[in-house]
C-alpha positions in Angstrom: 0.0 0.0 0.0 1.1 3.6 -1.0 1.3 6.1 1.8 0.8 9.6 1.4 3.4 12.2 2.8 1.1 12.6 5.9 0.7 9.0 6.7 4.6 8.3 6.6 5.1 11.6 9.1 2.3 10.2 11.4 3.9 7.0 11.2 7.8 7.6 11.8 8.8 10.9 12.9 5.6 11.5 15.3 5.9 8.3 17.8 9.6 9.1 18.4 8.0 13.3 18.8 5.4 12.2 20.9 7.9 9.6 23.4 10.4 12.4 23.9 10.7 14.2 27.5 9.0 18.1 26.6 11.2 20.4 26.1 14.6 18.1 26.7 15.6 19.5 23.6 15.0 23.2 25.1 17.3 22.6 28.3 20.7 20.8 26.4 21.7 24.7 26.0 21.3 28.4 26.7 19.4 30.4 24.2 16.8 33.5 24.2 13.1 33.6 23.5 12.0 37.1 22.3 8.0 37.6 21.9 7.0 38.8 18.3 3.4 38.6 18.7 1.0 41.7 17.6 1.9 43.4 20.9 5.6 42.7 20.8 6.4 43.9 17.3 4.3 47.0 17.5 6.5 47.5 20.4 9.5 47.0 18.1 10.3 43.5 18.9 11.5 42.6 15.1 14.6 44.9 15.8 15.6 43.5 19.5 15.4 40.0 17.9 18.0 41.2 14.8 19.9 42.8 17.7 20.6 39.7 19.7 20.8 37.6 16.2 23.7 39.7 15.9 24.9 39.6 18.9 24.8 35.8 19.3 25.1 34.3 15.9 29.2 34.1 16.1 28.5 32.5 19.8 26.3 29.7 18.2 23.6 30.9 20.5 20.4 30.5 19.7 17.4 32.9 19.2 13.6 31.7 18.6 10.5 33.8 18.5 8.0 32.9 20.3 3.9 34.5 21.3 2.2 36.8 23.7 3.5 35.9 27.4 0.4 38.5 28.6 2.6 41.0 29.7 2.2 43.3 27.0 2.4 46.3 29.0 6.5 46.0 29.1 6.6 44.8 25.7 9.2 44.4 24.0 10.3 41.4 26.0 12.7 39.1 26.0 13.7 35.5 28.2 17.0 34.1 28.9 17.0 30.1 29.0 19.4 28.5 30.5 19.9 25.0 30.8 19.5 23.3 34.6 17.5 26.3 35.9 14.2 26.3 36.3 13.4 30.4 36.8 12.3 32.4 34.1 14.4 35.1 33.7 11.9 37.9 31.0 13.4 41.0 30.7 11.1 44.5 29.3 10.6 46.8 27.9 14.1 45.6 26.2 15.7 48.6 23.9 18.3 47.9 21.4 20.2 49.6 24.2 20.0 47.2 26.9 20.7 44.4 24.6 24.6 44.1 24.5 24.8 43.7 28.4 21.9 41.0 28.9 24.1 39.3 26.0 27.3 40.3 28.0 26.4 39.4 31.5 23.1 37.0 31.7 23.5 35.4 28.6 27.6 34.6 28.3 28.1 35.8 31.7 25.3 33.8 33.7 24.7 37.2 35.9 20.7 38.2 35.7 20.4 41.9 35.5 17.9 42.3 38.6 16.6 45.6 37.9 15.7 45.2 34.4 13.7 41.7 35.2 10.0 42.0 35.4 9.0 38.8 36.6 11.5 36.6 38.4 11.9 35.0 41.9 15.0 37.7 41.9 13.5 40.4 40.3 12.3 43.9 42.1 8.8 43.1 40.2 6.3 40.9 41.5 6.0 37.6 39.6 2.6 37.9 38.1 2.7 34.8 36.1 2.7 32.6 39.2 0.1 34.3 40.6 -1.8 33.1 37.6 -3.3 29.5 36.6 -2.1 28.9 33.1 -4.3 26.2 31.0 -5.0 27.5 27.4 -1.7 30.3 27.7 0.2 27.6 28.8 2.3 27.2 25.7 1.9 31.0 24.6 5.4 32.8 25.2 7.2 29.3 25.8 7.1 27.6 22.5 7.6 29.0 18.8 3.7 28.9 17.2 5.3 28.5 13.9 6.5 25.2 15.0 4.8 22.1 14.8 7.9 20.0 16.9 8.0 23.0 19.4 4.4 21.9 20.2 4.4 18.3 20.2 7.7 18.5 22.7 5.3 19.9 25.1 3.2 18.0 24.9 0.9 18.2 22.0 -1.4 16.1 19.9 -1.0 13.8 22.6 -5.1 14.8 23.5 -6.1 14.0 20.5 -4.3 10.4 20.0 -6.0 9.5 23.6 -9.1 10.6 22.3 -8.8 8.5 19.2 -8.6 5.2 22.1 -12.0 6.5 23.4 -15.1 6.5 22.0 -17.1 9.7 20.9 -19.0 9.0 23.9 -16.3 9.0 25.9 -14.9 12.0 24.6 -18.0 14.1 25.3 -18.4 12.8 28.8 -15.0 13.7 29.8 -15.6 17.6 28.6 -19.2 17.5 30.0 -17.5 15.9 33.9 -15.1 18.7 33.4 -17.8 21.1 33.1 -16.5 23.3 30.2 -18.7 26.2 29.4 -18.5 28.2 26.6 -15.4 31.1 26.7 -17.3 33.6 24.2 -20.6 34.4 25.8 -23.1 33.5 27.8 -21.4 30.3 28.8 -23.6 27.2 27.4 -22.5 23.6 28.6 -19.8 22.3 25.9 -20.4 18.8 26.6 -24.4 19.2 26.1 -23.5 21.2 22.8 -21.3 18.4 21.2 -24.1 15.9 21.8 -26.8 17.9 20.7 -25.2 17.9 17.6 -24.1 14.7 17.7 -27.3 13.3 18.3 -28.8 15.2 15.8 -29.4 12.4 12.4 -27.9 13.5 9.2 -25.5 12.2 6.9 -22.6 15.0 7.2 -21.6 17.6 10.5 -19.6 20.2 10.9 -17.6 22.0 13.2 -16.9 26.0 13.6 -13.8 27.8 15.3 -15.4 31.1 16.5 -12.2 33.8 15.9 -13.9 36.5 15.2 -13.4 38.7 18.2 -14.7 42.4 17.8 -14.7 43.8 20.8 -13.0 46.8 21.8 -10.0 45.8 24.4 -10.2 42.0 23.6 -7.2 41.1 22.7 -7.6 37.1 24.1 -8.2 35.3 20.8 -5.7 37.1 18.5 -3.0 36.3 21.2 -3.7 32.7 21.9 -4.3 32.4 17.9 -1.1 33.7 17.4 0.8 32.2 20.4 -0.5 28.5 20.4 -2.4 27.5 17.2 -2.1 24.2 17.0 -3.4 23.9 20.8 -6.9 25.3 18.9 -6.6 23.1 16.2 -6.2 20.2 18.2 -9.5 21.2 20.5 -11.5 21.2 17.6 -9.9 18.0 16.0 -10.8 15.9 19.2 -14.4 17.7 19.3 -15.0 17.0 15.8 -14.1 13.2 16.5 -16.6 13.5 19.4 -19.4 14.9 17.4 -19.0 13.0 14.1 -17.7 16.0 11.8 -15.6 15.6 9.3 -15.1 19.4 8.0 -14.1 22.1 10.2 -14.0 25.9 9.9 -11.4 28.6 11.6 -13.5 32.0 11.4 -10.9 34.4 11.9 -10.8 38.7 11.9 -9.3 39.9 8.5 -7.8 42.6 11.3 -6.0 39.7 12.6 -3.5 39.0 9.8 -0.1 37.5 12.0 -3.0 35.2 13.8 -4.3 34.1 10.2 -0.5 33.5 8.9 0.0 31.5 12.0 -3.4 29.2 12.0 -2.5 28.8 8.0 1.0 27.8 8.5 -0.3 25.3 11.6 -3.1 23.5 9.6 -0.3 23.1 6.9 2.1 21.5 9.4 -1.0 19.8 10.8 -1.4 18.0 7.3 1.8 16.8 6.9 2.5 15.7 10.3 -0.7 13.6 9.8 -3.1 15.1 12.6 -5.7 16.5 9.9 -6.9 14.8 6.5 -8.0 11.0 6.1 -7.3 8.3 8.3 -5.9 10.6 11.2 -2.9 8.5 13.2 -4.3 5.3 11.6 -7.9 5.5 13.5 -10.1 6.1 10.1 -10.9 9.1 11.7 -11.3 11.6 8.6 -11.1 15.7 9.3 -10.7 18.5 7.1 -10.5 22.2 8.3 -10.6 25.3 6.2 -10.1 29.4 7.0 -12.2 31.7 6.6 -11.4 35.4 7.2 -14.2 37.8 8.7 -14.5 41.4 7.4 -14.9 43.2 9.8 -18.8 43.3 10.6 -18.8 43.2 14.7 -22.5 41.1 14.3 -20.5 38.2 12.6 -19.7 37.1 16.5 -23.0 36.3 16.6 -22.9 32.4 15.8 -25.9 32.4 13.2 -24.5 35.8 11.5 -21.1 33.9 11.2 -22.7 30.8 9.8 -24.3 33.1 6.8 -20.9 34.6 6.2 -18.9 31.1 6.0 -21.8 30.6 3.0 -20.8 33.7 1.4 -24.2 35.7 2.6 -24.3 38.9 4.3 -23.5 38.3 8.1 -27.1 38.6 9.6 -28.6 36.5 12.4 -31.2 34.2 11.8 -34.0 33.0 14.2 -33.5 30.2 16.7 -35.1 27.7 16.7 -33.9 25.9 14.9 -30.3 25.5 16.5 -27.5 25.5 14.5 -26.8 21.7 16.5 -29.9 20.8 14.5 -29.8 23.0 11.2 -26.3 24.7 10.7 -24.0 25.2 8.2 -25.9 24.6 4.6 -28.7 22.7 6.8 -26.4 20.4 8.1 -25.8 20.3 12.2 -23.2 22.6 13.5 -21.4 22.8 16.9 -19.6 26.4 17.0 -17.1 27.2 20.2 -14.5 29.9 20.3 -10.9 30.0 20.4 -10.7 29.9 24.1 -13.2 27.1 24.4 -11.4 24.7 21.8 -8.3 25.9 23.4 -9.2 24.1 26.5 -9.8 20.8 25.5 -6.7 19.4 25.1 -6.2 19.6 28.5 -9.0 18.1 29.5 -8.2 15.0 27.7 -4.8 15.3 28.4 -5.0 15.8 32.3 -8.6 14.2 33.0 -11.7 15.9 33.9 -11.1 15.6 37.4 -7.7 18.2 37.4 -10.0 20.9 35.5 -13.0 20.5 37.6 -10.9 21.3 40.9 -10.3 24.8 39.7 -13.6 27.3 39.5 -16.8 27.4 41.1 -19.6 25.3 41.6 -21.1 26.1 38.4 -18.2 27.9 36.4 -15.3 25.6 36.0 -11.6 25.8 34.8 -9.9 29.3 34.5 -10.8 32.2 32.0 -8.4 34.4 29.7 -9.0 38.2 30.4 -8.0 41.0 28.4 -6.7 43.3 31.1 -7.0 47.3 29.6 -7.8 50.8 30.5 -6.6 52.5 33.5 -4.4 49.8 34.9 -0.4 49.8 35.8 -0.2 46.3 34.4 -2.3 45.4 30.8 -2.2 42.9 29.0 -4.0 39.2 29.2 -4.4 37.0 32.6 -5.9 33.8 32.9 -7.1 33.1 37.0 -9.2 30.4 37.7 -13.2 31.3 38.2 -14.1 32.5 40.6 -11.1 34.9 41.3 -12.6 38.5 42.2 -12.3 41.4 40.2 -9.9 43.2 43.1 -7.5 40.0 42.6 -7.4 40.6 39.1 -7.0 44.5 39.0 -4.8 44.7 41.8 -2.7 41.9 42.4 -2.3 41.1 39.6 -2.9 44.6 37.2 -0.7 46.3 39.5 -3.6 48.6 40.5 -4.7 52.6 39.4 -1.6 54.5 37.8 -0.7 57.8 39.5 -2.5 57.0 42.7 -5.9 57.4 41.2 -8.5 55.3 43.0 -10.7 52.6 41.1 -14.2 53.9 39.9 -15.7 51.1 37.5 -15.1 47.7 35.6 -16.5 47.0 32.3 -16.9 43.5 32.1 -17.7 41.8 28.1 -17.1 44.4 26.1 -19.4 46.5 24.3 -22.3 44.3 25.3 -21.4 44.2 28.7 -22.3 46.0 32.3 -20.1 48.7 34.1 -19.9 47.8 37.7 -18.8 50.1 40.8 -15.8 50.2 42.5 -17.9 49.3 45.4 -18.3 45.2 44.2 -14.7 44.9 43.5 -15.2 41.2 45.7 -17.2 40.2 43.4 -16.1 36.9 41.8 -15.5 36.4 38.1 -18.4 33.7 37.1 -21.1 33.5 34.7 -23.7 33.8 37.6 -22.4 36.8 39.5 -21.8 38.5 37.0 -24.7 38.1 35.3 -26.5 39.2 38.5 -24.6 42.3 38.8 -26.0 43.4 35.0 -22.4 42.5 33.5 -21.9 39.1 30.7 -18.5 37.1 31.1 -18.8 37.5 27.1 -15.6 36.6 25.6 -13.2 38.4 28.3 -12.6 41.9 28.3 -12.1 43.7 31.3 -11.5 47.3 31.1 -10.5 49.3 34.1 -11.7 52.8 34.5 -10.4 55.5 37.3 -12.0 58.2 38.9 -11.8 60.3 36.3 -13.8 58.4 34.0 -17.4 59.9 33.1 -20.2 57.4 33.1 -22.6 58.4 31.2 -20.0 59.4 28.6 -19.0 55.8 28.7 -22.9 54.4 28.2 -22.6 57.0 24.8 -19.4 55.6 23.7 -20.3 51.8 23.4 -23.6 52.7 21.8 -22.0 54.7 19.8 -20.2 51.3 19.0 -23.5 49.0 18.6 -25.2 51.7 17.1 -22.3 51.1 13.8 -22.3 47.2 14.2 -26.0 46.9 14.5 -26.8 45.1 11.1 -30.3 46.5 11.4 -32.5 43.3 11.2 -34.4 43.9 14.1 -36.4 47.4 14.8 -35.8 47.2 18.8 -32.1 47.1 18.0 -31.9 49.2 14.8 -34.1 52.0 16.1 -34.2 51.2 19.5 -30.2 51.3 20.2 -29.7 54.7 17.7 -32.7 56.7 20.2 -30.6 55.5 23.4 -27.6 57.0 22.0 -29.3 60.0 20.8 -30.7 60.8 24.6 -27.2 60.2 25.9 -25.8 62.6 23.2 -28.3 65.1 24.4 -27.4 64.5 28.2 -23.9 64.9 27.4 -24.5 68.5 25.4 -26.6 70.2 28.5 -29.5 69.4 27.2 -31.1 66.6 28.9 -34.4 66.5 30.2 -35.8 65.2 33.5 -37.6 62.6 31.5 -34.6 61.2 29.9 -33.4 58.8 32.9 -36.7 57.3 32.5 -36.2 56.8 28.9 -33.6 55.6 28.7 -34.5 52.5 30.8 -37.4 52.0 29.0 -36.2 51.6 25.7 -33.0 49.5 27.0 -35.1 47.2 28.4 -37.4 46.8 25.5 -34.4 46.1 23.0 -33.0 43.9 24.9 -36.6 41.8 25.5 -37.4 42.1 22.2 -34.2 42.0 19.5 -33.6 38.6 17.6 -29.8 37.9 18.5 -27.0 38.9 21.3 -26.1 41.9 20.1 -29.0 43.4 20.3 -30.3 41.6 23.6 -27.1 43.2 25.6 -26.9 46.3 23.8 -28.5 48.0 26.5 -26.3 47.1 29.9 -24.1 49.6 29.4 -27.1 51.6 30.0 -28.6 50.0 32.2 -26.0 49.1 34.9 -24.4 52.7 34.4 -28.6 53.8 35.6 -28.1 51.6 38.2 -24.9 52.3 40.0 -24.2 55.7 39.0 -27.6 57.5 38.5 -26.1 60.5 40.8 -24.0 61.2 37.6 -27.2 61.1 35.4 -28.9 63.3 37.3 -26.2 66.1 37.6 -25.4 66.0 34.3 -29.3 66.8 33.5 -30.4 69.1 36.8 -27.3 71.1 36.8 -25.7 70.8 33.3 -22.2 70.0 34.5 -20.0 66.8 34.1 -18.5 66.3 37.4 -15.4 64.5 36.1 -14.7 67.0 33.8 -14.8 64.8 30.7 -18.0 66.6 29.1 -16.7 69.1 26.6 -20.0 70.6 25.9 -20.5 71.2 30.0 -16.8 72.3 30.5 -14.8 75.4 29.9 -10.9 76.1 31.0 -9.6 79.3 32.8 -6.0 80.7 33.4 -5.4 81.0 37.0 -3.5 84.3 36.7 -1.3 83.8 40.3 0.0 80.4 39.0 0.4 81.6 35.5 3.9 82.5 34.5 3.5 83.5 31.3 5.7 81.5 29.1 3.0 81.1 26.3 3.5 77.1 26.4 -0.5 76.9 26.5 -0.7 79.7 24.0 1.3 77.6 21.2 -0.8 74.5 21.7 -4.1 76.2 21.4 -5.4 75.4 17.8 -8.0 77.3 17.8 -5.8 80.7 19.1 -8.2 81.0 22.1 -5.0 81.9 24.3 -3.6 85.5 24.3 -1.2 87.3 26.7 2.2 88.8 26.9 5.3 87.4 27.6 5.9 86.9 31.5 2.5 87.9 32.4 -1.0 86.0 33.1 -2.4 85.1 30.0 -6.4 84.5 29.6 -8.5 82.0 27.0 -11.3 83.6 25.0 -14.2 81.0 26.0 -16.2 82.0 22.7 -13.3 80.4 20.5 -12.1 77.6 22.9 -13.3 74.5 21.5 -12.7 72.4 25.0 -9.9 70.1 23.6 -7.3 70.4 26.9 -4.2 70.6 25.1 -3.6 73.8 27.2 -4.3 72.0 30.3 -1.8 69.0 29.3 0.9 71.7 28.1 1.3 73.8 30.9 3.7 73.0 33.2 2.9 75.1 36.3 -0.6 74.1 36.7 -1.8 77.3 35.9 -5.2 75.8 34.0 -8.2 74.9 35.5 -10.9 73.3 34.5 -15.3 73.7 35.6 
């Protein structure tokens, strides 16, 4: 019998890959990781790594790229491996400056440079990745994603050849025991998804890789896409197994493009090495998976709207019932998870049910990925078991406020999601408490606002987001979203009305009763939670037409105050609008009927000589 090129991969070179000791190979010498994710090379990652190349390449020292570590606030970063020692020495933000003496004294000379560490057991920074649980970012920042070897030596595909021992029952029983919910939304049962569609009679199945993340902040998917690939492609090899499916789809964002070179390149690999085509590791086990890039269109998310795009239809939700477990793709059944989701499964299968269900809650097991922004020392992604309060996350973890501002609000799944107070920072990160609170888990954002932050502009900004994505299907969420925004635009200009609070509600809670899919069902809790826990702010911005934190242009003017002005004409030169006059060395004043509000004065002066009402 003739093998194909896949076949005589599976059967030689992976046994001997799969037998191996993980990362053996990565501990017989010294060599340096640098991160070239999206983060890192925007960062300027691309010239650090030439910079060590150089610096190395005449030692025989080896450089490899690898993904997103999390911490992309000190980006460009940068580890030093050396063999026999188990700490993780990560040096950032690394400048082509600093890189001749980590080369010099850590990586020739063995000596960390302390201060420059930021996270090590000898470090001055606290070391947040071990006060993390690391399951699905496990591999990202440790292994190359470009390399299928890097992620067999730890430990990959191994999932998927137990699962192929097992039968589909099996398979789905272990993710259902381990109590994986859904990472991208409201959180439905896995297991009970994969055998809905299982169960479901017809004569083909398929299976869909959710990628398309549009919210503003969320940066989980694109960094575990780009870190660890083949970790997602094995999740949905072993649920397509369980299910019966022998075609799979990656949905990923066209915005995404390093993540789609990297899935590309790792279904390539995938194909040779053996792990996707026909008669996968000898089983008869048969699975095909394709890309598909989204363009853009935030309602694509929405798992009904992506199925109509994978056909090549405008992206617009359809109505359930039927489920797409019943009717999918083309009228076939279809099981869709997200990255996060698929991401998880090979450790379920690789480490048994009963090591995933320890860590959570009750009801919301394993750990979640969150995309850590906004007003925060540290951003970047964490991943803490469920259950970990938001306080943990921001502050032990996030580092806290910058410049000693205190914590106001958390905006919790995006621009769907709920803003909660400062006040329920205890609050755990589940599925049911924060669905209590007003918030979603949706697929993991997490933006941190201070005390300057101004609610209600915050409720205008991510309707003014929905109010663009909304594909206008519905009427509740077409009209209904657009009106909210409108009152909120009106609040925000002076000209609110005592009625509007009232409104407001009204409406929100009528789009989100009434509208066909998610978007339009969550829409409204920004809304809606903001009118909950921050009325007061409401209510002055309408009774007495003033922001009170100052964020309001339309309810806000700047003054000079003349006994802390000094006259240098700083403020003057920034002004675009030439609302500043004065003479040199004297107190200088702004002509309110041309100032358009924008604060460059206020960030330009240097004496603190602007105020702002």
């Amino acid at each position: 019998m003739r093998l194909r090129k896949g076949q005589i991969m599976a059967n030689t070179i992976i046994p001997s890959l799969m037998e191996s000791t993980p990362t053996t190979k990565q501990q017989e010498q010294v060599f340096v990781r640098v991160g070239l994710a999206s983060c890192g090379l925007a960062a300027g990652a691309r010239t650090i790594y030439d910079e060590f190349y150089k610096e190395l390449h005449p030692h025989n020292i080896e450089v490899r790229s690898t993904g997103c570590i999390g911490m992309c606030h000190a980006e460009p970063l940068v580890e030093v491996v050396r063999p026999g020692d188990d700490t993780r020495y990560i040096y950032g933000p690394v400048t082509p400056a600093k890189v001749k003496k980590i080369v010099t004294e850590h990586v020739l000379g063995g000596k960390p440079i302390a201060e420059w560490l930021v996270t090590s057991d000898i470090g001055p920074r606290p070391d947040i990745i071990k006060r993390q649980t690391r399951i699905v970012l496990a591999n990202c920042g440790t292994i190359d994603a470009e390399s299928i070897t890097d992620y067999i030596a730890a430990g990959g595909y191994q999932a998927i050849k137990k699962a192929l021992k097992m039968t589909p029952e099996q398979v789905i029983e272990e993710v259902t025991k381990a109590g994986l919910r859904g990472r991208g939304g409201a959180g439905f049962r896995t297991g009970l998804k994969w055998s809905l569609t299982r169960k479901t009679q017809a004569t083909k199945r398929f299976i869909v890789c959710n990628g398309d993340e549009g919210d503003p902040g969320a940066f989980m998917d694109r960094s575990i896409l780009e870190g660890d690939p083949h970790g997602v492609i094995e999740g949905m090899l072993i649920g397509a197994y369980a299910m019966g499916a022998s075609q799979g789809f990656l949905y990923v964002r066209a915005e995404y493009p390093l993540a789609v070179k990297r899935v590309r390149k790792a279904v390539m690999m995938a194909e040779e090495y053996g792990f996707l085509g026909n008669n996968i590791l000898g089983s008869g086990f048969d699975c095909h998976l394709s890309i598909r890039e989204g363009a853009g269109a935030f309602v694509c998310g929405e798992e009904t709207a992506l199925m109509q795009s994978i056909e090549g239809k405008r992206g617009m939700p359809t109505p359930r019932p039927p489920f797409p477990s019943e009717k999918g793709l083309w009228g076939y059944p279809t099981s869709i998870n997200n990255v996060e989701t698929f991401a998880n499964v090979p450790y379920i299968l690789r480490e048994g049910w009963e090591k995933f269900a320890s860590l959570g809650t009750q009801t919301s097991k394993g750990t979640k990925v969150f995309a850590l922004a906004g007003n925060v020392v540290r951003g970047g992604l964490v991943e803490v078991p469920m259950g970990t309060t938001i306080k943990e996350i921001i502050f032990d973890i996030g580092g806290g406020i910058p410049e000693g501002r205190s914590l106001k609000a958390i905006q919790t799944g995006g621009p769907s999601g709920g803003c909660i107070p400062a006040s329920m920072a205890d609050l755990p990160v589940d599925y049911e408490s924060l669905t209590e609170a007003g918030a979603i888990m949706g697929s993991g954002g997490l933006l941190v606002m201070d005390d300057t932050t101004c609610m209600v502009d915050v409720a205008k900004f991510f309707l003014g987001f929905t109010v663009e994505e909304s594909c206008g299907k519905c009427t509740f969420c077409r009209v209904g979203i657009r009106e909210m925004y409108k009152i909120l635009d009106r609040i925000t200009k002076g000209e609110g009305r005592e009625e509007d609070m009232d409104l407001l509600e009204d409406i929100a809670l009528k789009v989100k009763k009434a509208s066909l899919c998610g978007l339009g069902q969550t829409a409204p809790n920004p809304v809606l939670t903001t009118l909950r826990y921050f009325r007061d702010e409401y209510e002055v911005h309408v009774r007495e037409k003033r922001c009170p934190a100052k964020k309001c242009t339309a309810l806000i003017s700047y003054h000079v105050i003349p006994e802390a002005c000094k006259g240098c004409g700083l403020c003057a030169r920034q002004c675009p609008t030439g609302a500043i006059s004065g003479e040199l060395k004297k107190p200088h004043v702004i002509n309110q009927e041309t100032c358009i509000q924008c604060g460059l004065c206020n960030n330009a002066c240097k004496f603190g000589a602007i105020k702002v009402e």
